[in-house]
C-alpha positions, 0 to 999 in steps of 0.5 A: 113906830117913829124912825123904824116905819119904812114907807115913803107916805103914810095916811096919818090919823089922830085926836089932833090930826089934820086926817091925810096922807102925808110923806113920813118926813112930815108925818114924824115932824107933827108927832114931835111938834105934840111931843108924841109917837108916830105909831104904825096902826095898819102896815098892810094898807096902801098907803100904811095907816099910822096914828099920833098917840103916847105909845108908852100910854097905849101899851100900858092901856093894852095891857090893862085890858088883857089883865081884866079880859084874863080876869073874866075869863073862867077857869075850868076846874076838873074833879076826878072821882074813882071807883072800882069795877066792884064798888059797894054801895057804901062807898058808891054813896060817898063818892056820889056825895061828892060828885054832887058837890063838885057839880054845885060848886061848878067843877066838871066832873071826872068819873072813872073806873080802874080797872087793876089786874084781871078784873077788866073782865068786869068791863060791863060792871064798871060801864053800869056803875058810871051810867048809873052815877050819870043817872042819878046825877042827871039833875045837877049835871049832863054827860058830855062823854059817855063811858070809854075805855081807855087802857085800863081806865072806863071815863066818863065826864059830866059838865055842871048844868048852867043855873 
């Protein structure tokens, strides 16, 4: 901007601007004359494009714009819920409960089995429990990653589905 652009000419471009390639001494001249900022738009092109315009005015514009773009953008928001390879049906109904409620409100779903000690030679009990909770679930939400161990951990996610 102003004095730090480098280049002999420039392509000068503007609301109240003549449209043309200038050197930058007359160039700097016309942004003083309206008051403004002489602003190098496209550095790359041959000759540099710069712009007349308050720099000050176009930053804070900029940011407005980021500000509102952030404000739309929607936050992914993960629910974890964790059984156990032997969970009861009780407390697999509770969780499941849950589960849905997550969903509705639009949360991603994380469901998982811990798998403490010896009991991961219940790997296939806890892979049944998970694709049971997906079935049942199937209406509010669709799987986006089967179950997969991990460690000591079978995950699987479940993504609300769009209304």
């Amino acid at each position: 901007m102003n004095q730090k652009i480098r280049a002999r000419e420039v392509r000068l471009v503007g609301d109240n601007v003549v449209v043309g390639v200038y050197p930058i001494s007359k160039a700097l001249a016309q942004a003083e004359e309206l008051e403004l900022d002489l602003v190098e738009i496209s550095p790359n092109a041959e000759p540099p494009v710069c712009k007349i315009m308050d720099y000050r005015k176009f930053v804070y514009e900029q940011k407005k714009r980021e500000k509102v773009l952030k404000a739309k953008a929607s936050k992914v928001v993960i629910k974890e819920i964790r059984f156990g390879p032997n969970t009861d049906d009780h407390d697999y109904e509770f969780k499941k409960k849950h589960a849905e409620k997550f969903l509705k409100e639009g949360a991603k779903l994380k469901a998982y089995v811990f798998f403490k000690g010896r009991s991961i030679i219940y790997k296939d009990q806890g892979e049944i429990l998970l694709l049971r909770l997906a079935q049942e679930l199937e209406d509010l939400g669709k799987v986006e990653q089967l179950p997969r161990l991990e460690g000591k951990r079978m995950t699987m996610f479940i993504a609300p589905k769009k209304k």
